[in-house]
N, C-alpha and C positions, 0 to 999 in steps of 0.2 A: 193691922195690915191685911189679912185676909179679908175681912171684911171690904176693906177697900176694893181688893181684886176680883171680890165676886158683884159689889156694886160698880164696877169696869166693866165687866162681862156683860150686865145687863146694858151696860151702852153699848160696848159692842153687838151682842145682838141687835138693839134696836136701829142702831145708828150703819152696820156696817154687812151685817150677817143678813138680819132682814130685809134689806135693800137691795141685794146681790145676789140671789135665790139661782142663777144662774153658773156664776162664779162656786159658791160656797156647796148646792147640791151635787156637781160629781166629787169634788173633795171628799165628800160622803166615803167613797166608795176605791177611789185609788188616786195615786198624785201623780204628778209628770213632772217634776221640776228641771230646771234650767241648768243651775247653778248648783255644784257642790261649794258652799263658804266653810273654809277653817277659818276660824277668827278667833280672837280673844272671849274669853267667858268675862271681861271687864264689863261690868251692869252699864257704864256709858256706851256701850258699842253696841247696838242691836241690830244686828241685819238689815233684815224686812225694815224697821222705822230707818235710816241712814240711805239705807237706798231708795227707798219707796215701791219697793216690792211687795207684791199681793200674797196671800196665804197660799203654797201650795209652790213658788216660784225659788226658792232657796229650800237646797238638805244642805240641814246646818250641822257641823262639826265643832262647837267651841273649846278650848281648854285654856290655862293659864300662860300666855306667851302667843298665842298663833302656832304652838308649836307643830311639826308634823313629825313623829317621834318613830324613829327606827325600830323595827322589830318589836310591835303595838298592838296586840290582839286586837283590842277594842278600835284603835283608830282603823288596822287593818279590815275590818270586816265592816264600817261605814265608808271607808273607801272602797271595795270591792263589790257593794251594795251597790252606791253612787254609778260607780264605773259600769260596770258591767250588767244590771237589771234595771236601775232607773235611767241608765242611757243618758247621763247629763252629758250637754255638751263643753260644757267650761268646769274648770277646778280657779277657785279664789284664796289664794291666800291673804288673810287682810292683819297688815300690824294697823299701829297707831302711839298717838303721842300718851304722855307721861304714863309711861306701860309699866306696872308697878314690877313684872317679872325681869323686864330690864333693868330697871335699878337694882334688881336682888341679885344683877349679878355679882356685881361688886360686891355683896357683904355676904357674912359669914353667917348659917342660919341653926339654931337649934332644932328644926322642923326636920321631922324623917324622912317625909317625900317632897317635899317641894325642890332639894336642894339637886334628888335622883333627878327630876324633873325637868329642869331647870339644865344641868347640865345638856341635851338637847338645842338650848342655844349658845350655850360660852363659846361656839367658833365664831359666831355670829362678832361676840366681845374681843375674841383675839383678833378676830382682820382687823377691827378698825381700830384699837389701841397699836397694831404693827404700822399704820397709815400715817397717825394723827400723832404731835407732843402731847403729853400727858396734859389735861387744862386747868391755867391758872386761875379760874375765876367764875363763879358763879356762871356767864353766859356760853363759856366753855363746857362747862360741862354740861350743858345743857345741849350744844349743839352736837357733843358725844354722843350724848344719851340718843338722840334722833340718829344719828348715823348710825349705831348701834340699833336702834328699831330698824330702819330700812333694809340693813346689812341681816337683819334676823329674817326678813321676808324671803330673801334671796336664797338663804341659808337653808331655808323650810322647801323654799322649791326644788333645792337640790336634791333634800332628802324625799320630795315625793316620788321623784325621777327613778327613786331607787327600786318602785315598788313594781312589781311584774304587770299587773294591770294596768297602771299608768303607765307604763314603756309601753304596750302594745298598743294601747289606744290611741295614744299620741303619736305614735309611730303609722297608724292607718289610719290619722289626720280625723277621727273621732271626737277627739277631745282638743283645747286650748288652755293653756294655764296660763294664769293673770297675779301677779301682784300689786294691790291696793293698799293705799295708807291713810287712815282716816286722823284726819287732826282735830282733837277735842275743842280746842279754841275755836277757830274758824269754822268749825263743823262741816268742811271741805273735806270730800272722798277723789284722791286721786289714784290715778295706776301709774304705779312704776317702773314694770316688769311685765 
């Protein structure tokens, strides 16, 4: 597999890097991006390729869920980064279909962090189980599961809201916050929020 990625690299350079001497040379040296994405660390969801974003245009945030996690050293200080020194002007939260941390909420895990983790969305699972009949039938629970993904987008913006640099910025019309949901089938990225 390595091998693979470093016979990629040399396409990319010839194919994308060497081509773009303009683009790719102040990258060199400092970034400006656009866009803060939280999104899914899911290997199907990749930023930059889904949206067609250039190197340099998304600081990316992934973890499992889209999560934006209360009280987060680490998320804390890529958002206060994002906010306040790279001056992005938009925050993206992006879910998406067959999210494997949404179906874990439903089950019971022997794993020691995912289950702390995870917890960050189950309000996302209580709204829309308080909404919906419990479903009879394969297509049912499927159309759960997706309301449940959306319902977690929603859920994450609320907790970004919580964070003091995102209130002010937002608050002095600095920033826009956007919720995205990309659907693996259809390979459609739409906004929700």
């Amino acid at each position: 597999m390595i091998d693979r990625f470093l016979e990629g690299n040399k396409h990319f350079l010839e194919e994308d890097f060497g081509k773009d001497p303009d683009h790719y040379g102040p990258l060199a040296s400092s970034q400006h991006p656009e866009v803060l994405w939280i999104g899914c660390s899911d290997s199907r969801v990749n930023p930059e390729r889904i949206t067609g974003a250039k190197a340099g245009q998304i600081f990316v945030q992934r973890n499992i869920g889209n999560i934006v996690p209360v009280h987060d050293w680490n998320f804390a200080t890529v958002l206060e980064y994002a906010v306040n020194h790279l001056k992005v002007g938009d925050i993206v939260v992006c879910g998406h279909s067959d999210c494997g941390a949404i179906k874990a909420l439903d089950h019971e895990s022997k794993d020691a962090y995912v289950p702390l983790w995870l917890n960050n969305a189950m309000e996302a699972k209580r709204r829309v189980d308080a909404k919906i009949q419990a479903p009879k039938n394969p297509e049912e629970e499927k159309n759960r599961l997706r309301l449940i993904e959306l319902e977690n987008v929603a859920l994450q913006i609320e907790h970004l809201r919580t964070y003091p640099p995102v209130r002010a910025a937002e608050k002095e019309g600095r920033i826009q916050i956007h919720g995205l949901y990309f659907d693996l089938a259809s390979g459609e990225l739409k906004k929700i929020l």
